[in-house]
GUDOVO-353867 format. One line per 4 residues: their letters; for each residue x, y, z of C-alpha. Coordinates in steps of 0.02 Angstrom, whole numbers. Example, Ala and Ser with C-alpha at 12.3 -4.5 7.8 and 13.67 -1.06 7.14 Angstrom:
<nodes>
as) 615 -225 390; 684 -53 357 $
</nodes>
This chain:
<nodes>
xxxx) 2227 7754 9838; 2136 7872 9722; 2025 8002 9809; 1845 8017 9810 $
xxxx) 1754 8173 9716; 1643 8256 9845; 1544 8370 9730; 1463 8452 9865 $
xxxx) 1623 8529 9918; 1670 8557 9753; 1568 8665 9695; 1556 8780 9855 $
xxxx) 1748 8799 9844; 1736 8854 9671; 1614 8961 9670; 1679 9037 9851 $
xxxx) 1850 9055 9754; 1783 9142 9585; 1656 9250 9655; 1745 9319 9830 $
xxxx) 1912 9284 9761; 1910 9339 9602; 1949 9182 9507; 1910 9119 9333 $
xxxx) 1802 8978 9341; 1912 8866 9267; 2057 8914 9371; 1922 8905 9553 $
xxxx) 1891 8742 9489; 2060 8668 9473; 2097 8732 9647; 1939 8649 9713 $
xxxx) 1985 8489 9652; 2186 8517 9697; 2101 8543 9881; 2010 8352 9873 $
xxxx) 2180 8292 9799; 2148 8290 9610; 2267 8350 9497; 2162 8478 9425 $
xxxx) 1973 8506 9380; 2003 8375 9225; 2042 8250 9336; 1927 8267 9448 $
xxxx) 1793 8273 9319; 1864 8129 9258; 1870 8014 9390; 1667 8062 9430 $
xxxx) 1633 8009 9257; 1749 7826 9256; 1613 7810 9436; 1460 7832 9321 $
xxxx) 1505 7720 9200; 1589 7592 9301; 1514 7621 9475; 1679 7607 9559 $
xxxx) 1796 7745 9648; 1979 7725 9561; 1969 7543 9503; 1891 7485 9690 $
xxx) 1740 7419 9708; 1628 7553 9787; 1572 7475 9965 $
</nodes>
């Protein structure tokens, strides 16, 4: 089962990682979405953008 983007938490990792710990953005990001179970920040962004177009999570339909 693929895992669903929570962008909420997303983005408060991130910026919680690059501005008190010192992170790139790029690299706060890829540990953001490591910690919902993406493989990296590509991925993740990826997977929100297949919902848009498709309205499903991962190939299931959403609900």
């Amino acid at each position: 089962m693929n895992p669903i983007p929570d962008i909420e938490a997303f983005e408060e990792r991130a910026a919680v990682m690059q501005y008190d710990g010192g992170l790139s953005r790029s690299r706060a990001e890829d540990a953001a979405a490591r910690a919902q179970g993406f493989r990296d920040a590509a991925a993740y962004w990826q997977a929100l953008a297949d919902y848009v177009v498709t309205k499903r999570w991962g190939g299931q339909a959403d609900g």
